[in-house]
N, C-alpha and C positions, 0 to 999 in steps of 0.2 A: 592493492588488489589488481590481478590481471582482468582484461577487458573477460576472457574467458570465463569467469569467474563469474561474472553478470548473466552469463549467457545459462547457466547453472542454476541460477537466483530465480531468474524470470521465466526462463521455458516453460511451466507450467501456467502462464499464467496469460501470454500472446499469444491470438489468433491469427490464424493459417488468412484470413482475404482480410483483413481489416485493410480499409483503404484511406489513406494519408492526402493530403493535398497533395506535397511532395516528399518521394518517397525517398530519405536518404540512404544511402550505402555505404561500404566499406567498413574496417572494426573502429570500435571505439578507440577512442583517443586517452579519454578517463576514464577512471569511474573509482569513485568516493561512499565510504558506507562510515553514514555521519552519525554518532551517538548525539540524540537531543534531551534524551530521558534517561532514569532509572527507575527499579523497584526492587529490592527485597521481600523477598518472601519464602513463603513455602513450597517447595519446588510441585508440591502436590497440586498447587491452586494452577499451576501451568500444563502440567502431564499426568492424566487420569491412570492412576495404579501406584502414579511415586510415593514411594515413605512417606507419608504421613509429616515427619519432622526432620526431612531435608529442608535449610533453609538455603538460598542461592539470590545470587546478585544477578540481574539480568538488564542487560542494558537494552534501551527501547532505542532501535536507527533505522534512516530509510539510506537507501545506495541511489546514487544518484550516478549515471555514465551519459557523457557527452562525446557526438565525432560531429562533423561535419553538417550540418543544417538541421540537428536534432538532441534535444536534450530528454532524458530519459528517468523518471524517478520511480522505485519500486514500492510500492504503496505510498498511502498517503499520509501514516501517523498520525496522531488527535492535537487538535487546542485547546481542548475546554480541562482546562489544567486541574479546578474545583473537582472533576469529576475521574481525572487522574488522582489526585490527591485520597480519594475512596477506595481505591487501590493499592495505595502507598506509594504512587510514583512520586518521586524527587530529581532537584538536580535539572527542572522543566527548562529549557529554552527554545524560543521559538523558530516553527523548521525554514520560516525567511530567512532569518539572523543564521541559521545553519549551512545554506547554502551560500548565503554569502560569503562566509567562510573559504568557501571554495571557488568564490567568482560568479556564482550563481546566483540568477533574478529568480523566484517563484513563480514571476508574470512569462519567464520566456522557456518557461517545461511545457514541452509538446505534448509527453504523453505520461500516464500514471497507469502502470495495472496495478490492480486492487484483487490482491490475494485471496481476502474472503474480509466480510464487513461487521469483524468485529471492531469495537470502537478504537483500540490501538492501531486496526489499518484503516481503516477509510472514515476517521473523525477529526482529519484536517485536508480535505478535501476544497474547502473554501481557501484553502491555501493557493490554490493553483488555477488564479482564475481562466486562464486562456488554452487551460490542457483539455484534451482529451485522455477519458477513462476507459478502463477494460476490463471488463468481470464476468464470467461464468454466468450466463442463464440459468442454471440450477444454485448457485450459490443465490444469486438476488428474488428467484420463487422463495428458497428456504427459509431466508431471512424477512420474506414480505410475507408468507404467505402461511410457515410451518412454526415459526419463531414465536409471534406473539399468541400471547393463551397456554402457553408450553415452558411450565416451568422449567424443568427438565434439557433444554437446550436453548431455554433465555437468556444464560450467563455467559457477558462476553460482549452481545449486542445491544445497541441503543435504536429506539426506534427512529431517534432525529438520525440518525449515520442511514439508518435505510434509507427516512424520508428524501434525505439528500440525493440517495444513490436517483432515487424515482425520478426528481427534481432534475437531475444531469441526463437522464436518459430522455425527460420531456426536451429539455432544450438543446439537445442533438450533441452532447458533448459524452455521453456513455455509449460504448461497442458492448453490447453483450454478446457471447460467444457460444457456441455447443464444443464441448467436449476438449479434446485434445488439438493442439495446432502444430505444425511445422513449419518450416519457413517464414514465417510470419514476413520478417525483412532480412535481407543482407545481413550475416552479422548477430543476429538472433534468432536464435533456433530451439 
């Protein structure tokens, strides 16, 4: 996959001032999009309107892209496998063991945006002790705030994957963001 190809992944998801220690530049050197999971199912359990009984193979992966003084991983996929497993995920391997794969420490990813907090993205979050998070101010009210008590668009989230996100924003390791970003850095747009 070309670096560009990340830059497509992740734009919706990097803020315009997040400020880095140091801020690397130039394009990516890699970038890897690792299957750790699967699930079969009914395609309708994923896309509200699908047939009913389309069944489809979906593989569960995070992308990972490295340049120069920065490693970059696009959500953060789940651990708690018991609770994949309710889902019918198979095929689990752990996302350390995955980037290692690739030459990759979980301990040395700088940064993780986190798409939206359902437990397939941001429910291995404890994966990445040393990173920095990035999530949507309105995704983390929705999920703190409009999610629990609400049948209706409770499916999907776990309250521990919230409690986590709160937990990273107390110890200064989550950016929440408003809205749309540009520039964020060199390289990601």
């Amino acid at each position: 996959m070309r670096a560009g190809a990340l830059a497509l992944l992740v734009a919706f998801a990097l803020p315009a001032n997040l400020a880095l220690a140091a801020e690397p530049s130039g394009p990516f050197k890699t970038v890897h999009c690792l299957k750790y999971a699967g699930i079969t199912g009914k395609l309708s359990m994923l896309a509200v309107g699908a047939t009913p009984d389309v069944e489809m193979e979906h593989p569960m992966v995070i992308c990972v892209a490295q340049r120069d003084g920065q490693t970059v991983v696009l959500d953060a996929g789940f651990v708690d496998q018991a609770y994949g497993a309710q889902w019918g995920v198979t095929d689990f391997t752990d996302l350390a063991e995955r980037l290692a794969d690739v030459g990759v420490k979980a301990e040395d990813v700088d940064v993780v945006p986190l798409g939206h907090l359902h437990w397939d993205h941001a429910g291995g979050t404890s994966r990445f002790p040393n990173a920095r998070f990035v999530l949507q101010r309105r995704e983390l009210e929705f999920a703190a705030v409009d999610v629990p008590g609400n049948p209706f668009v409770a499916n999907g989230f776990r309250m521990e994957d919230v409690v986590d996100a709160l937990k990273l924003k107390w110890a200064g390791r989550l950016d929440v963001v408003d809205g749309d970003a540009e520039g964020w850095q060199e390289g990601i747009d």
